[in-house]
C-alpha positions as CSV (number, residue, x, y, z in Angstrom):
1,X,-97.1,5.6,47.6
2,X,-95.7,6.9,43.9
3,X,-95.0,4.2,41.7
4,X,-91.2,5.0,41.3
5,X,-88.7,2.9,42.4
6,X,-85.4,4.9,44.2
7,X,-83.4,1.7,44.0
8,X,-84.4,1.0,40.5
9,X,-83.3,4.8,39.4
10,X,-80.0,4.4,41.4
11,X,-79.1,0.9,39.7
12,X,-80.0,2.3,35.7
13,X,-77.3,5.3,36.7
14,X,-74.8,3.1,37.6
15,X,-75.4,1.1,35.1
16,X,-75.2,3.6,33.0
17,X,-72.4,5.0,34.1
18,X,-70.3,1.5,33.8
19,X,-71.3,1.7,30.1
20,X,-69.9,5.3,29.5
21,X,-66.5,4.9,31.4
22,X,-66.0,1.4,29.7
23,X,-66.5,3.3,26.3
24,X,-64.3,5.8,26.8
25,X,-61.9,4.0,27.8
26,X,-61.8,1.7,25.0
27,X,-61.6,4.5,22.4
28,X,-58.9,6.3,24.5
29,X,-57.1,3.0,23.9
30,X,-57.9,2.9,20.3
31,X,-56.5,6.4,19.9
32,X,-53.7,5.5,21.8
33,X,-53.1,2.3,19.5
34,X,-53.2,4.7,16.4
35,X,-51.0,7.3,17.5
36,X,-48.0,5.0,18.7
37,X,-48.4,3.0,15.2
38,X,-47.7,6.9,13.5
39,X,-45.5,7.7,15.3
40,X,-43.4,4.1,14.6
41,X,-44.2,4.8,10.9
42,X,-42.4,8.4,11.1
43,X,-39.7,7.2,12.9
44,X,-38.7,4.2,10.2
45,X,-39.4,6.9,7.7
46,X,-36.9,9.0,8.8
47,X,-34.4,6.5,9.4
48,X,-34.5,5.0,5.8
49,X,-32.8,7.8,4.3
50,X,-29.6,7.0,6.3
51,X,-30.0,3.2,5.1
52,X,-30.5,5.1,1.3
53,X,-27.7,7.2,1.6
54,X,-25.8,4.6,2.3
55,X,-26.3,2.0,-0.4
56,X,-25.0,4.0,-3.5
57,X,-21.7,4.5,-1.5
58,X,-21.3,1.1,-0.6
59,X,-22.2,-0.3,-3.8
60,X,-19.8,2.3,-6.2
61,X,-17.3,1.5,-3.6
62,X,-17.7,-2.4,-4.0
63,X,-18.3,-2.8,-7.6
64,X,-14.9,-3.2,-9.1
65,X,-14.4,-5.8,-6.5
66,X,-17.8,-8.0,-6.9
67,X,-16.3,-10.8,-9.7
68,X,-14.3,-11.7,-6.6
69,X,-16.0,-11.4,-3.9
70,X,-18.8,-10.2,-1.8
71,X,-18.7,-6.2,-1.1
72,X,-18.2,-4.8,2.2
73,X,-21.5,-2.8,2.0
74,X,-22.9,-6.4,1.3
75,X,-22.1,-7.7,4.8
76,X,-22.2,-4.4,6.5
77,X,-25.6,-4.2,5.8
78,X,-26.2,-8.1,5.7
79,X,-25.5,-7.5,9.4
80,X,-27.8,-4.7,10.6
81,X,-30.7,-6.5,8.6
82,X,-32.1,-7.8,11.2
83,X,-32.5,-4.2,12.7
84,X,-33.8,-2.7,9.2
85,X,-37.7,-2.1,10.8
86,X,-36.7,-1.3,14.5
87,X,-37.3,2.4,15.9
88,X,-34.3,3.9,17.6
89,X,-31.9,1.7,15.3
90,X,-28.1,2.2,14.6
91,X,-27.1,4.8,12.0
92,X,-25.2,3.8,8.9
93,X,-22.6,6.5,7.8
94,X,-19.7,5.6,4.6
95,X,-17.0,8.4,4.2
96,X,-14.2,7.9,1.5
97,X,-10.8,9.4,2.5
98,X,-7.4,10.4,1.1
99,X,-4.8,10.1,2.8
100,X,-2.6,13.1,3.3
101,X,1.4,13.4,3.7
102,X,2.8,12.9,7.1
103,X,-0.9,11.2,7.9
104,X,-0.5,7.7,9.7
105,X,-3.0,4.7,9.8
106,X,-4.1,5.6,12.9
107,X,-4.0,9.5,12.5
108,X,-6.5,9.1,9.5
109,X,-8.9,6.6,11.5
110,X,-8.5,9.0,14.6
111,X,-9.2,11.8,11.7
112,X,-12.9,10.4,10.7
113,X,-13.8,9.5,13.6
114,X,-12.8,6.2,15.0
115,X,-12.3,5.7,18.6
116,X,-8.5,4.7,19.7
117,X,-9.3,1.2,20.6
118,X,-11.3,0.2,17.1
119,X,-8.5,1.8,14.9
120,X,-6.0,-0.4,16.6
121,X,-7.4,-3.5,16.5
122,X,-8.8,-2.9,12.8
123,X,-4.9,-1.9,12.1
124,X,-3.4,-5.0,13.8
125,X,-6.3,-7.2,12.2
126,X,-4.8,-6.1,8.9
127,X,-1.1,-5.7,9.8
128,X,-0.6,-9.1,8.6
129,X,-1.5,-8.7,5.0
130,X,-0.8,-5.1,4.5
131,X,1.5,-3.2,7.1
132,X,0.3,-0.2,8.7
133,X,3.5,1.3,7.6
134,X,2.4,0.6,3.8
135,X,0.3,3.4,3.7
136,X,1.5,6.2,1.2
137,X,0.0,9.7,0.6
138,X,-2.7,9.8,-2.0
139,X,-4.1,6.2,-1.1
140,X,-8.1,6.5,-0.9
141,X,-9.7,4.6,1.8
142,X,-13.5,4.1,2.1
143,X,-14.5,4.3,6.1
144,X,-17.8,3.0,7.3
145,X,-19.3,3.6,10.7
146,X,-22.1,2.9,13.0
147,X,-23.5,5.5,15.5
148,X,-26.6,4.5,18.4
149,X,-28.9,7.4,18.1
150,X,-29.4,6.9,22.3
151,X,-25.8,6.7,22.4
152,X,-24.4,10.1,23.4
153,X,-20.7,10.1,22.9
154,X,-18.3,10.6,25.9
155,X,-14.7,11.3,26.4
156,X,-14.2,7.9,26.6
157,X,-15.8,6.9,23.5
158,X,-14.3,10.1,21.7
159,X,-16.9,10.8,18.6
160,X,-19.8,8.0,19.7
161,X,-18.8,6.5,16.5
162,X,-18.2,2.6,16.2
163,X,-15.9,1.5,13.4
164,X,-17.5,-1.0,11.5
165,X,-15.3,-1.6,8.3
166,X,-12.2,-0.3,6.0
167,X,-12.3,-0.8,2.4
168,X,-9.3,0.2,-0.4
169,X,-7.2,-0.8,-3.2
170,X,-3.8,-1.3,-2.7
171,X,-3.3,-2.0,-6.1
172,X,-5.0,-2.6,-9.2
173,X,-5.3,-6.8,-8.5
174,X,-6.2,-6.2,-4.9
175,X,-9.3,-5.1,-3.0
176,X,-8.5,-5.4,1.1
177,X,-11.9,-5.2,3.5
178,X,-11.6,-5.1,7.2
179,X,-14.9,-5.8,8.6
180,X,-16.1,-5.4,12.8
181,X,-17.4,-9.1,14.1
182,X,-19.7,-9.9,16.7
183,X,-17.2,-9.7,19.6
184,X,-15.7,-6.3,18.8
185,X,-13.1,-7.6,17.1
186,X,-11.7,-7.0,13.3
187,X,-11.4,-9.6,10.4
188,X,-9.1,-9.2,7.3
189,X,-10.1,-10.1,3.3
190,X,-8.4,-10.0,0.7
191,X,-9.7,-10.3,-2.7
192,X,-7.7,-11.1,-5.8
193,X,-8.5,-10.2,-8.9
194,X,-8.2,-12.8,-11.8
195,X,-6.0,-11.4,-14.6
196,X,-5.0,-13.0,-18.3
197,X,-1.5,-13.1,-19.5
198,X,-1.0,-11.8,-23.0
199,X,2.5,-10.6,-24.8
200,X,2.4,-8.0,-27.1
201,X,4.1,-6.1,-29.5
202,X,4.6,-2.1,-30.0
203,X,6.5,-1.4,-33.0
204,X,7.3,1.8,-34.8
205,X,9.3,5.0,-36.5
206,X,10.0,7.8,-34.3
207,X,8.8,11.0,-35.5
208,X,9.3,13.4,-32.0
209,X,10.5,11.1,-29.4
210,X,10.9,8.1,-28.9
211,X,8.8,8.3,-25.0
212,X,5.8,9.7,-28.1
213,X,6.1,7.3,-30.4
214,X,6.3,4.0,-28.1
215,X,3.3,5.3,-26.3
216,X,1.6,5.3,-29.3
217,X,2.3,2.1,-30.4
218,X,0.6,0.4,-27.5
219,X,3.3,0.8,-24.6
220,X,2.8,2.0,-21.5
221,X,5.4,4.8,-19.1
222,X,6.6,1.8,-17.0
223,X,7.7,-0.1,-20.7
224,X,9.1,2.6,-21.9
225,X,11.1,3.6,-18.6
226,X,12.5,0.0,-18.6
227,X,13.3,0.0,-22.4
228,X,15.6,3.5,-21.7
229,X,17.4,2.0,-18.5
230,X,18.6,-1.2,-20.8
231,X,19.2,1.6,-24.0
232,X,20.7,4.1,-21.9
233,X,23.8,1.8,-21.6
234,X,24.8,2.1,-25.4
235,X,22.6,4.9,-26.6
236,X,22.6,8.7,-26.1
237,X,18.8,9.9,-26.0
238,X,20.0,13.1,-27.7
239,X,21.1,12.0,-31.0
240,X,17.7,10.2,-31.3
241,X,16.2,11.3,-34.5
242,X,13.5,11.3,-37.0
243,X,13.3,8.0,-38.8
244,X,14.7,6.1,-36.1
245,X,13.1,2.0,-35.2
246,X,12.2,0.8,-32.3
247,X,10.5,-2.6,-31.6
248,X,9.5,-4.1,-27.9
249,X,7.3,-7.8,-27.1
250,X,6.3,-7.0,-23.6
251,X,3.6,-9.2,-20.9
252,X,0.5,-7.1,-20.5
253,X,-2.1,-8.4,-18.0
254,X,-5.8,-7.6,-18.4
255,X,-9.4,-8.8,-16.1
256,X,-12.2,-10.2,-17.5
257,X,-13.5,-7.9,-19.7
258,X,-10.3,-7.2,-21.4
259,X,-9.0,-3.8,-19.6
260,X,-5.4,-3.8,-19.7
261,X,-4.8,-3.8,-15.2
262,X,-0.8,-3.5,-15.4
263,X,2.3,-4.5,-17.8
264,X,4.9,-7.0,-17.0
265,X,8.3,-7.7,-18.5
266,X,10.3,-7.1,-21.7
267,X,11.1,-10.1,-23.2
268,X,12.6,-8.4,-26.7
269,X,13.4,-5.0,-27.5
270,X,15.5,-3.6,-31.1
271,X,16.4,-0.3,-31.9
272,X,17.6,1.2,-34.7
273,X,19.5,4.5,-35.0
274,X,22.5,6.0,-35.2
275,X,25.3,3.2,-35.6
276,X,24.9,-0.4,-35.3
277,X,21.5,-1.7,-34.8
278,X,21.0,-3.2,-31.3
279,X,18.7,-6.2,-30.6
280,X,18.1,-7.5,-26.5
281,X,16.9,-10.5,-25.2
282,X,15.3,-11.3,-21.8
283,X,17.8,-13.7,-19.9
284,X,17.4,-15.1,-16.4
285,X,20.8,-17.3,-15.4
286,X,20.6,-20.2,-13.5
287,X,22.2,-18.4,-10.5
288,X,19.2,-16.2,-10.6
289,X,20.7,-12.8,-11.9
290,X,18.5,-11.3,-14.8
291,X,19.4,-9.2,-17.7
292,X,18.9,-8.5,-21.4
293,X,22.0,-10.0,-24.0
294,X,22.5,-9.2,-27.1
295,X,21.6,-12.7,-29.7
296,X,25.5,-13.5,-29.3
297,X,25.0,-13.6,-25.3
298,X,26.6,-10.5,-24.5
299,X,25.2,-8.5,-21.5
300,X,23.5,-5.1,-22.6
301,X,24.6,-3.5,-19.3
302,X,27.7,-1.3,-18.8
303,X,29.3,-0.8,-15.2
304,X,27.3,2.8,-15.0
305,X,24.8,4.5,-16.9
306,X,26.2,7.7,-19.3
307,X,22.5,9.3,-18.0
308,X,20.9,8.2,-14.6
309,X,17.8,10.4,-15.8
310,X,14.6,9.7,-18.4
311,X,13.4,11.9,-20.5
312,X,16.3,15.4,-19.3
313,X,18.5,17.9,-21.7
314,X,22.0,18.3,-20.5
315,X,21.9,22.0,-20.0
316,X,25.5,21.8,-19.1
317,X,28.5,19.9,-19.9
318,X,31.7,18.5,-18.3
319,X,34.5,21.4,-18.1
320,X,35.5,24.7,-17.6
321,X,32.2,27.0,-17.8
322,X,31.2,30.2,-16.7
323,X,29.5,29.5,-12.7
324,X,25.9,31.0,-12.8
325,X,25.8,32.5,-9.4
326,X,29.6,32.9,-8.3
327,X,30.1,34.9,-11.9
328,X,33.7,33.1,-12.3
329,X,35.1,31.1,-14.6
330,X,35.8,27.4,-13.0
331,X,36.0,23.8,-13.8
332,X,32.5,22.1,-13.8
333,X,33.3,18.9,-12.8
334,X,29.9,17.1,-13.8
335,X,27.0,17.0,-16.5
336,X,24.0,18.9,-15.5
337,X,20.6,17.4,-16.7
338,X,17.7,19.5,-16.4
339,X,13.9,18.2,-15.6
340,X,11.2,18.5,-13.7
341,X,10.9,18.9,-9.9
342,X,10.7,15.2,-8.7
343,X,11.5,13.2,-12.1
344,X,13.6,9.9,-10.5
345,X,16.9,9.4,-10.5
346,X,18.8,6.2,-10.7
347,X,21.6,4.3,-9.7
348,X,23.6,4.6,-12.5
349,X,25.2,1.1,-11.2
350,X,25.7,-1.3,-8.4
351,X,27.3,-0.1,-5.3
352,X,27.3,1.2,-1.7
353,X,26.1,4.7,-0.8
354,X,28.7,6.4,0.8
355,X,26.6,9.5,1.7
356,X,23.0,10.5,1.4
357,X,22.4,13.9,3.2
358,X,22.6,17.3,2.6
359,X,26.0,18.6,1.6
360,X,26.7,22.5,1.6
361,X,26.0,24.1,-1.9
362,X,25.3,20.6,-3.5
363,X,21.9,20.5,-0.7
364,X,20.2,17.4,-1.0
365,X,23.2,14.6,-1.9
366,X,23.9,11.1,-2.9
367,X,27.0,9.7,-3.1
368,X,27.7,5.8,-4.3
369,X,31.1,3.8,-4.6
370,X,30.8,0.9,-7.2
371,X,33.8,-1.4,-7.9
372,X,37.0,-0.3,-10.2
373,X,37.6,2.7,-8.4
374,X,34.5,4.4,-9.4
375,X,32.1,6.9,-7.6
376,X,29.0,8.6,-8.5
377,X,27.6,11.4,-7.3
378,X,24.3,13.3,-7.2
379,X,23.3,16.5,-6.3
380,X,20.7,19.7,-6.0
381,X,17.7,16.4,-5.1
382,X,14.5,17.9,-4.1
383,X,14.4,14.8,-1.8
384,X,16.1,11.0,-1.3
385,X,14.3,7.7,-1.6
386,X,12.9,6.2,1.0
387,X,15.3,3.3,3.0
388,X,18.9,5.4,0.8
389,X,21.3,6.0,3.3
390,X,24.9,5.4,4.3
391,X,25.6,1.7,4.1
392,X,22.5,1.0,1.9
393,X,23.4,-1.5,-0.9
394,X,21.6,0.0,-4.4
395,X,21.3,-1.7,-7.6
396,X,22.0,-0.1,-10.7
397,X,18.3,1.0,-12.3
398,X,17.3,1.7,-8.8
399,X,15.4,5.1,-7.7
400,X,17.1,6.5,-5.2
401,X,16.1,10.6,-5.0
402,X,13.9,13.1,-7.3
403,X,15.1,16.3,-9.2
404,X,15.1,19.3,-7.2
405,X,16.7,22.6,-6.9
406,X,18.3,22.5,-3.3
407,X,21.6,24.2,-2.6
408,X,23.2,26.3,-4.9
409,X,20.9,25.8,-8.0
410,X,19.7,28.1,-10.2
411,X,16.7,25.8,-11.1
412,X,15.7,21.7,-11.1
413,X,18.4,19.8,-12.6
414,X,20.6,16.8,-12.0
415,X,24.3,17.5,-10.8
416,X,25.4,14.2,-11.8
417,X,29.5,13.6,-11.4
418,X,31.8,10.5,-12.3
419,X,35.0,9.6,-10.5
420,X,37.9,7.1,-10.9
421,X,40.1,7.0,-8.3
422,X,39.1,10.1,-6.8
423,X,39.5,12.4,-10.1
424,X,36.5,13.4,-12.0
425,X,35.7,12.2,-15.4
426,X,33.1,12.9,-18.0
427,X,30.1,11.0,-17.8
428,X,29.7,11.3,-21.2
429,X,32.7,10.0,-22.9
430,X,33.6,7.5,-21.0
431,X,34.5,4.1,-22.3
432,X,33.1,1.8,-19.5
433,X,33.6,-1.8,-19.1
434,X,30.7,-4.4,-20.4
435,X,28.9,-5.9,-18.1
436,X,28.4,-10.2,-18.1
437,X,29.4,-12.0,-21.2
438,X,27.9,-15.7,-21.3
439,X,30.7,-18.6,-21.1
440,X,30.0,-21.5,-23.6
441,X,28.0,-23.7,-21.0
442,X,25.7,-21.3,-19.8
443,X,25.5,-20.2,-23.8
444,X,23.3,-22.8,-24.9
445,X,20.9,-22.6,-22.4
446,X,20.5,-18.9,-23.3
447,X,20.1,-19.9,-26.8
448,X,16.9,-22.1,-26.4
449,X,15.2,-19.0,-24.2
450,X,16.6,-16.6,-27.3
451,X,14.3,-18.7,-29.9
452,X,11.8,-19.0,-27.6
453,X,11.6,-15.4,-27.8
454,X,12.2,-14.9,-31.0
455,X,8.6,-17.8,-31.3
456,X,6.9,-15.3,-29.0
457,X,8.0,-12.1,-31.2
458,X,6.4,-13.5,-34.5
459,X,3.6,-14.6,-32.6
460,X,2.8,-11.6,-30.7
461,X,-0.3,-9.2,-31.6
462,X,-0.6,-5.8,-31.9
463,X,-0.1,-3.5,-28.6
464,X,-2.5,-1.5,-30.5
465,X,-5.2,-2.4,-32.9
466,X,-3.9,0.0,-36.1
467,X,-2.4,-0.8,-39.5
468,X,0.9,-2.6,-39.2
469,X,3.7,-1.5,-38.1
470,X,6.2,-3.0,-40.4
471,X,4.2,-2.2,-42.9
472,X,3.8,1.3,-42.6
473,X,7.6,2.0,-41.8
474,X,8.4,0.0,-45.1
475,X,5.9,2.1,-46.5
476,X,7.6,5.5,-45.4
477,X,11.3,4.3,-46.1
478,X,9.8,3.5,-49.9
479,X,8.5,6.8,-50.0
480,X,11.8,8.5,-48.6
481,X,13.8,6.3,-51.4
482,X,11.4,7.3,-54.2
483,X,11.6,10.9,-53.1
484,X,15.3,11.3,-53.2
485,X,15.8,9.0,-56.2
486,X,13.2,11.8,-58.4
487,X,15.3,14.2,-56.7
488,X,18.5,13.0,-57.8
489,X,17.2,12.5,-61.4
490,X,15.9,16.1,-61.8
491,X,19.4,17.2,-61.2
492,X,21.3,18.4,-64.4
């Protein structure tokens, strides 16, 4: 009998055989291991790009709003931290929209994306601090959303997209954030922004207008609009000439780092022109009406305004005038002021609005009755102001349509007619009543807030850091006087 062992043989193969199926298996495992721990790295890889694209958005978006509180791309992404290494893990998208004319709050959610049932409950979340119906064309709204790559949208979730906050500015001292919570629901912030009170002073010498040269002396369109609607009452714009004064002390708010945010009121204002010179001061009465008085307490305001328009010719005048487009001569029973499409028109003075729609040949038209058996009219509007209708009480200053050319109108202007007791006057050369004149016990409480004023005036710094005003108008009425006193003397 051979010395080998069948059994033997048999056991080494399956031994053997144990040890090469046990090793394969173990680096088909290992392989296994390695590939799943690519494919994990890929996947994060490609994510992270969405998380980048992201953060510059959120944190331009944010940054003018950070001194007052945390941004919204702060606590959107504070949020999804905890998801920042998953694979498979919710998509981050910002958009930054403008809102369009005739667009809704809803319509411009609906617009980017947002299901029905997010934009109304982020719209009711913030309906307490800021009404849906607030919303005006041009406003600029930053959108973000969240989308679950394994998600695929349906038409019940319209665009897969989940709504996860709302950022804008409604105005330069607020930033509003409406962020998604846990629950589905919305929650509202508001973030104020800290401002300084300082009064200033703009002070100069027309030398084109008086809009130019009160711009450059440190005021701003809204100063100067409210300086013209207390002038307009005792001077007409068009004899304004070279040489003429002005001086205004106005509030002017600025943030931390000194950038001027928004202007307040005018608490003093001169001019000095043609005539008399004509000095205002701020006044509120203890019954709560406000106006500007001259240093003797008489009220600057008149019962209308000669010119219900800034910064318009008259390119027409009361009378009889050849008509433009019926080519006859007739009775122009108005003053026509020519500007732009869509310069604002005011209420030249307290009253009711009789009628506020269009009106044959006049197209768009206001009418208002104010007391003494006056009425004003205006007509040719490219639109009315929002909430001016029949019945609508209107103060006088108030906007209440924009220059147009509707009707029968050769081109924008302002119709703008005057009537007492239903027979047309001329705006122009009328000799209205004054408005309030202080009794002797309301006098000297006006008094005190006039030298109060008057503290603030001499107090007040530059609108503008340049060389003095004062100065350099002494300065040029020296050099005027010297000029036509060597003229004079060269005469024979």
């Amino acid at each position: 009998m051979s010395g080998f062992d069948v059994r033997l043989a048999d056991a080494h193969r399956s031994r053997a055989l144990v040890f090469f199926a046990t090793l394969t298996m173990a680096l088909l495992l290992v392989a296994a291991i390695l590939i799943s721990r690519t494919m994990a790295g890929t996947s994060a890889s490609a994510a992270a790009p969405e998380h980048d694209a992201l953060d510059p958005v959120g944190s331009a978006l944010m940054a003018e709003a950070a001194e007052a509180a945390p941004s919204l791309d702060d606590m959107v992404m504070a949020e999804h931290a905890v998801f920042a290494n998953c694979i498979d893990c919710p998509v981050l998208m910002a958009a930054e929209v403008t809102v369009r004319s005739g667009q809704t709050f809803a319509s411009v959610l609906a617009e980017a994306g947002a299901s029905r049932i997010d934009a109304a409950r982020a719209i009711a979340a913030l309906d307490p601090i800021y009404p849906a119906r607030s919303l005006r064309a041009g406003q600029a709204l930053n959108l973000f959303f969240e989308r679950d790559p394994l998600q695929r949208a349906s038409a019940d979730e319209e665009s897969g997209l989940t709504l996860t906050g709302i950022s804008f500015r409604p105005d330069q001292e607020r930033t509003l954030t409406v962020a998604r919570t846990a629950d589905g629901q919305y929650r509202t912030r508001e973030a104020v922004m800290t401002l300084e009170r300082e009064v200033v002073r703009a002070r100069g010498e027309i030398s084109s207008s008086l809009y130019a040269a009160a711009l450059n002396a440190g005021a701003t369109d809204r100063i100067v609009t409210d300086m013209a609607l207390v002038l307009g009452h005792a001077v007409d714009f068009r004899t304004i000439r070279y040489g003429d004064t002005f001086d205004i002390v106005f509030e002017r708010y600025t943030n931390r780092a000194g950038e001027v945010i928004r202007t307040g009121r005018i608490l003093y204002m001169t001019f000095e022109g043609r005539g008399r010179p004509l000095e205002y001061f701020r006044y509120e009465a203890p019954d709560g009406d406000i106006g500007y008085y001259t240093a003797e307490g008489e009220s600057a305001a008149r019962l209308l305004m000669k010119m219900p328009i800034n910064g318009a010719r008259i390119s027409s005048q009361f009378g009889m005038r050849f008509h433009p487009i019926r080519r006859t001569n007739r009775p122009h029973n108005g003053t026509d002021f020519a500007a732009p499409t869509g310069t604002p028109i005011y209420a030249a003075g307290n009253g009711t609005v009789e009628r506020a729609d269009w009106f044959g040949t006049f197209g768009n038209y206001i009418r208002i009755r104010h007391s003494n058996g006056y009425q004003t009219a205006y007509a040719h509007l490219n639109s009315i102001a929002r909430g001016v209708r029949a019945g609508t009480r209107v103060t006088q200053g108030q906007t209440i349509g924009y220059v147009g050319t509707t009707g029968a109108s050769t081109g924008p202007h302002l119709h703008y007619e005057v009537h007492l007791n239903g027979r047309p006057m001329n705006p122009m050369s009328l000799d209205l009543p004054t408005g309030r004149r202080l009794e002797a016990g309301e006098l000297s409480i006006f008094n005190a807030e006039r030298d109060r004023i008057i503290a603030l005036r001499d107090q007040a710094m530059p609108a503008v850091e340049e060389e003095p005003r004062a100065t350099l108008v002494a300065e040029r009425r020296e050099e005027r006087r010297a000029s036509a006193g060597s003229g004079a003397s060269a005469r024979p």
